[in-house]
N, C-alpha and C positions, 0 to 999 in steps of 0.2 A: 396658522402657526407663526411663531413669530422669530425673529431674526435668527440665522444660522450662520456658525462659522464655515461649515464646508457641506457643502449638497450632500455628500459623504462620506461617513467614516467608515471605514475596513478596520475589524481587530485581526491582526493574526499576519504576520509575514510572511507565511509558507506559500506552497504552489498558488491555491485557491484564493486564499488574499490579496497576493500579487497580481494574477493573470485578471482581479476583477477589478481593482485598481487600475492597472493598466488600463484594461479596455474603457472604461467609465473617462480616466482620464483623455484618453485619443479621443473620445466622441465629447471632449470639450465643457469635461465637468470637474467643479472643483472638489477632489479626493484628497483625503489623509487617511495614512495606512500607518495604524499604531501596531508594534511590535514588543513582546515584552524583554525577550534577549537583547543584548548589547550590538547585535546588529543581526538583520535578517538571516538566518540559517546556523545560527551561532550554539540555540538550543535544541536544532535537530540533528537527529542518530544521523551521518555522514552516509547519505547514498542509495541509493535504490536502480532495480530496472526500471527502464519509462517509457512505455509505450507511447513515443513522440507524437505521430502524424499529427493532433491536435494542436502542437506548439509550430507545428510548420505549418499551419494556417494564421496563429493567430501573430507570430514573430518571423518577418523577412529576413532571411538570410540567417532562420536558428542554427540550421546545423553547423557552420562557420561562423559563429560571432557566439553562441554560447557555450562555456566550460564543459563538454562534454568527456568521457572519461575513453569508452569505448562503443562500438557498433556491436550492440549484440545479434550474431550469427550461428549461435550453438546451443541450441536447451538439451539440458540431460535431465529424465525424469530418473528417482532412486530410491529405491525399497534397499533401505540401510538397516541390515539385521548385527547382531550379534561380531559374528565370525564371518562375515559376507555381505555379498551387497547386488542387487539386480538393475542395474541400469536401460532405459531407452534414451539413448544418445544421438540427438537430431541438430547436422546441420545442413543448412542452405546457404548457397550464397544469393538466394532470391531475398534472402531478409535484410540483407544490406544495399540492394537498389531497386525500388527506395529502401531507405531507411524505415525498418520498421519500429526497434526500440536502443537505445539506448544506456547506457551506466554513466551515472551522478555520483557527487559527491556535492552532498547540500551545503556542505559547509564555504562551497565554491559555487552554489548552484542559485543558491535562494542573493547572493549580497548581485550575483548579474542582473537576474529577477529584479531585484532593487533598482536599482541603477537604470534600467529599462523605465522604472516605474515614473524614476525624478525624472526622465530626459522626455517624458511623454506628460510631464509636469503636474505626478504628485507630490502634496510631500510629505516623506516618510517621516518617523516620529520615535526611533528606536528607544529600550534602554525604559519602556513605559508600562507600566503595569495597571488594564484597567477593572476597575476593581466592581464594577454596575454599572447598570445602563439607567437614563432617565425616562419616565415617563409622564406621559400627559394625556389623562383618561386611557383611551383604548391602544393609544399610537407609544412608539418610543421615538425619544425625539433626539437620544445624545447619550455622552458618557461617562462615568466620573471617573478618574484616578487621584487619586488622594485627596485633595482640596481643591482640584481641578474640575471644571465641568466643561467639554466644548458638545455644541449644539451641531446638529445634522440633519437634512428633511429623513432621511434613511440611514440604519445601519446594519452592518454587515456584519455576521459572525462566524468567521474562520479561525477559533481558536482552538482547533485542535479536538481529538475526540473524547477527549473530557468533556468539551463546551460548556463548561462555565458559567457563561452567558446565556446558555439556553435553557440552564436551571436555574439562573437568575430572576431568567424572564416568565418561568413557568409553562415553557414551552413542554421539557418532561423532566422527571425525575431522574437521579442518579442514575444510569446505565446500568443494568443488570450484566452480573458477569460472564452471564452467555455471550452476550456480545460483545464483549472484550477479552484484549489477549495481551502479552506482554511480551514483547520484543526485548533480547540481548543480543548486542551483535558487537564485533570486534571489527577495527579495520587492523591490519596485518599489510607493512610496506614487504616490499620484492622488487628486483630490480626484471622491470619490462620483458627482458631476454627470458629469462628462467619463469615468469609468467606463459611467454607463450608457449615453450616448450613444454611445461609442465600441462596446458589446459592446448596444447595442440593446435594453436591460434599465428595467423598471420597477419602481417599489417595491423590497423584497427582494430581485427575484429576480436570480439568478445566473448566470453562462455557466461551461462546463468545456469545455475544447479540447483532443482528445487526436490528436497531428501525427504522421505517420509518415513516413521519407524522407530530406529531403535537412538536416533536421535534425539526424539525426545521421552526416552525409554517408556513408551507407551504411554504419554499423556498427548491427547488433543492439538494437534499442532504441527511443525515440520519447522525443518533445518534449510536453510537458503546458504549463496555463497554464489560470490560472484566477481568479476575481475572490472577491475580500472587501472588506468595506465601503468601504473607502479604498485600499485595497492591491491590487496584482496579483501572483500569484505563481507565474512559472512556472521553466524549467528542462528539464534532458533527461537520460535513464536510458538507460546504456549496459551492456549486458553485459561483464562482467569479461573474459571467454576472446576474444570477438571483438573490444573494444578491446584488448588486446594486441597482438592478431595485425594489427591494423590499424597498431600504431605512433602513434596519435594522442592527444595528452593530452584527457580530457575538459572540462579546463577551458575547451577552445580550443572541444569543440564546441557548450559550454555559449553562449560568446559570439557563437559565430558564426548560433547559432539567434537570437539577442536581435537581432543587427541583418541577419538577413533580412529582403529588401525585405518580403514579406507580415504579419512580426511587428513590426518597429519602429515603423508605427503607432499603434497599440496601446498602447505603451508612451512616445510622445513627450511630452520633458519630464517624466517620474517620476524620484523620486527613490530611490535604494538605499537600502532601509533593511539589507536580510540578504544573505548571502551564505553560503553554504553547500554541503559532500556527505557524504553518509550511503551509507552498503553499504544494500542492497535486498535480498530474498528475488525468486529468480525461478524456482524450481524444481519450483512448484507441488507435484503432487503427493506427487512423487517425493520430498519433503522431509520429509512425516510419517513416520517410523517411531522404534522407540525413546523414545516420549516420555515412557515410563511406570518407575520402577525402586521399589523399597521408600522409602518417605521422600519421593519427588521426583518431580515433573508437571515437563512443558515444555510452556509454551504462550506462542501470540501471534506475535512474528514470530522468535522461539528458535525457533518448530516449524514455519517455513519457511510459514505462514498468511496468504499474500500471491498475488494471481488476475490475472493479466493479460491479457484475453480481445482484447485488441486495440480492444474499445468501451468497456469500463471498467480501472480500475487499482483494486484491491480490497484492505483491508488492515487498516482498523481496525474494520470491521464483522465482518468473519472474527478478529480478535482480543479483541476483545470477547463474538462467540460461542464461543469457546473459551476463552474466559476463565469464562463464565456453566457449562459444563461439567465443565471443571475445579473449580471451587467447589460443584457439587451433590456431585460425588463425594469431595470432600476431607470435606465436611460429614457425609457419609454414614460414610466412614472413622470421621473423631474420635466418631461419634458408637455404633460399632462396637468403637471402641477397636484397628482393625484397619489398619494403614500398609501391610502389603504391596504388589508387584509386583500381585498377582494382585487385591486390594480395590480399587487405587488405577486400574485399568486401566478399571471402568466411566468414569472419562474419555474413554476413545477409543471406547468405547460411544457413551457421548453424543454428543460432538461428530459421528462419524459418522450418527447417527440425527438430524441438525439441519441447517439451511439448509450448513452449515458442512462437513461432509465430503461430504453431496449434490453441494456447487456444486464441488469440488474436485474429485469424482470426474467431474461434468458436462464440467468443462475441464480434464478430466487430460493429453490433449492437445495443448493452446494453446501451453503453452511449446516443444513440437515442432513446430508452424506457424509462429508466430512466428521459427523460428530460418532461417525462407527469405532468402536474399539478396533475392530478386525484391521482398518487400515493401518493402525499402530504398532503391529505385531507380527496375527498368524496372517495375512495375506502377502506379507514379504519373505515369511518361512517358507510360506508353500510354495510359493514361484521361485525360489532357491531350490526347496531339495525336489523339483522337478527337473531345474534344471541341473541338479547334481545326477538323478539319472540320464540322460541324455547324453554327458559328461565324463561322467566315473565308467569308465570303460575299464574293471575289474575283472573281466576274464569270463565272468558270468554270460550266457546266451542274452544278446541284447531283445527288451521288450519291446512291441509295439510304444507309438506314441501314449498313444489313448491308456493303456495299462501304465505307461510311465506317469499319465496326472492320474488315473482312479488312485494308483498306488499313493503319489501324494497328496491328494485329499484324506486316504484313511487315514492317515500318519497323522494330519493336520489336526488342527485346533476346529477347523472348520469344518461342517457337516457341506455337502451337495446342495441341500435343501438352501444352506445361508450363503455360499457361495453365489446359489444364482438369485438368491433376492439382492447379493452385494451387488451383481452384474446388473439387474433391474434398476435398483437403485442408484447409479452408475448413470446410467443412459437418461432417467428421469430426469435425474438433478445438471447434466450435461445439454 
């Protein structure tokens, strides 16, 4: 190969870009990390939970030196029907020492990223839109933007789950809309105080609400929502294939979550600050393959490294672990002198041998749970008007338990029969 401007290029300024920039940079290689926003985090939806622990391995002193929003200590899980709503509301104070995850706001989160990236001496490249990669027989060797071409022994493609670059490369085809979904979220300001009392929080710590149901009035997906220091920020993720088929815009389901009677509290009197929708990876497992070719890694949420188990939404901890993989093996390469397909593949080694292809192979089936009508509907009815009898203490001779749920199964949408294959398939995909 012949002369290179930078041992490697990263496209993509997000979590996965950064944290492989970074590491590549510390272990004493020269990286450029092209970004096509006006600055790192500038074209990302503002925020997420993040399952930290992996950034307090790979950044000293993250939880005091990065933008951090709040300590999440509170998950409520939520069957949001119509007229009602069923909650499991969990908290610990075991989840804030250690720290276990987190609330971001990227648009504070990705320009720290940055700044880590130049002071461990990349250099970033913002404000650049790469338009293909170059090649040379089997290898890619660099990349073009405009009239620009710079040269690299490796590159990196964390541009998001579109990946671009990956359809570029002929790694695979456009994404089927199974595994894609589409995110609207809002951030919504509040001043701190009427946060915590409102989500029942002290100190730091944080609540995460992830809804299932009539939020997004029966299509494929759920409603999230979740607090940072002054801001609340939620929204709803719809699958691609199933809103279609549904015919409804998600902007409308987006609004119509926002002033359900059981969410507009929550939110009375905040102000909009964002608005916002992003494509999502939902394809789980089925999304790794191919990520590996002569010259070129794909990782982050390019390599479909996004978990949705129904209790959590998982995304930049699994990009950041595959990011930390990908940069042991790239390092190993340049240090090899060896770019191939077959050098460059201990990345899928790794990341496979890590929290990171375990937890994927653990919930290789969630996206196939997940895809039940029932959890969009009749299993939030039915666990309401069960617990409406329990409840409704109308004068009537109170029934046993057990006749309080047959009663509400008959009533149900749901047979016995589908109920406990829901419950099978529950456990399986878990």
């Amino acid at each position: 190969m012949g002369e290179v401007d930078f041992d490697v290029i990263v496209v993509g300024g997000g979590i996965a870009g950064s944290v492989c920039a970074y590491l590549l940079a510390k272990d004493g290689h020269e990286v450029l990390l092209i970004e096509r926003g006006i600055e790192p985090g500038s074209k990302n939806l503002s925020g997420g939970v993040f399952y930290c622990r992996i950034m307090q391995e790979i950044f000293d002193n993250f939880l005091d030196e990065a933008p951090i929003e709040r300590v999440i200590t509170r998950n409520c899980l939520s069957f949001l029907n119509k007229d009602n709503f069923v909650n499991v509301d969990y908290w610990d104070s075991r989840l804030s020492e250690p720290v276990n995850a987190v609330t971001v706001l990227r648009a504070k989160f990705d320009p720290w990223l940055a700044e880590q990236c130049e002071n461990a001496g990349v250099t970033v490249m913002p404000g650049v839109k790469v338009d293909s990669l170059i090649q040379d027989g089997e290898h890619f060797v660099g990349v073009r933007a405009g009239e620009d071409e710079l040269r690299a022994h490796v590159v990196v493609a964390a541009d998001g789950a579109n990946s671009f670059l990956s359809q570029y490369a002929g790694i695979r085809a456009k994404e089927p809309q199974e595994n894609l979904a589409v995110g609207v979220k809002s951030v919504i300001a509040l001043d701190p105080d009427i946060i915590a009392e409102r989500f029942n929080l002290t100190g730091e710590e944080g609540a995460a609400y992830a809804v299932v149901g009539d939020c997004t009035q029966g299509v494929a997906g759920g409603g999230f929502m979740y607090t940072n220091r002054d801001s609340i920020s939620i929204g709803i993720v719809a699958r691609l294939d199933d809103l279609a088929k549904s015919g409804k815009k998600s902007s409308d389901l987006h609004d119509y979550f926002l002033t359900h009677p059981a969410i507009a509290p929550f939110l009375k009197d905040g102000e909009l600050l964002e608005y916002g929708c992003h494509l999502v990876a939902e394809g789980g497992k089925k999304m790794q393959h191919d990520l590996v070719r002569g010259g070129l890694l794909v990782i982050g949420d390019a390599a479909g490294f996004t978990l949705n188990t129904g209790f959590t939404v998982r995304g930049m901890d699994l990009a950041a672990g595959s990011a930390r993989a990908a940069a042991s093996a790239i390092s190993r390469a340049l240090k090899s002198q060896d770019y191939s397909a077959q050098s460059l593949s201990a990345y899928v080694d790794q990341y496979n041998a890590s929290f990171v292809g375990k937890d994927m192979d653990t919930y290789a089936k969630a996206p196939e749970f997940l895809e039940n009508p029932a959890m969009y509907g009749a299993m939030g009815e039915l666990a309401a008007d069960i617990l409406y009898g329990v409840y409704n203490h109308d004068l009537t001779p109170r029934k046993r338990l057990v006749k309080v749920i047959l009663g509400g199964v008959k009533k149900s949408r749901m047979s016995l029969g589908q109920l406990a294959k829901l419950g099978f398939d529950a456990v399986r995909s878990m």
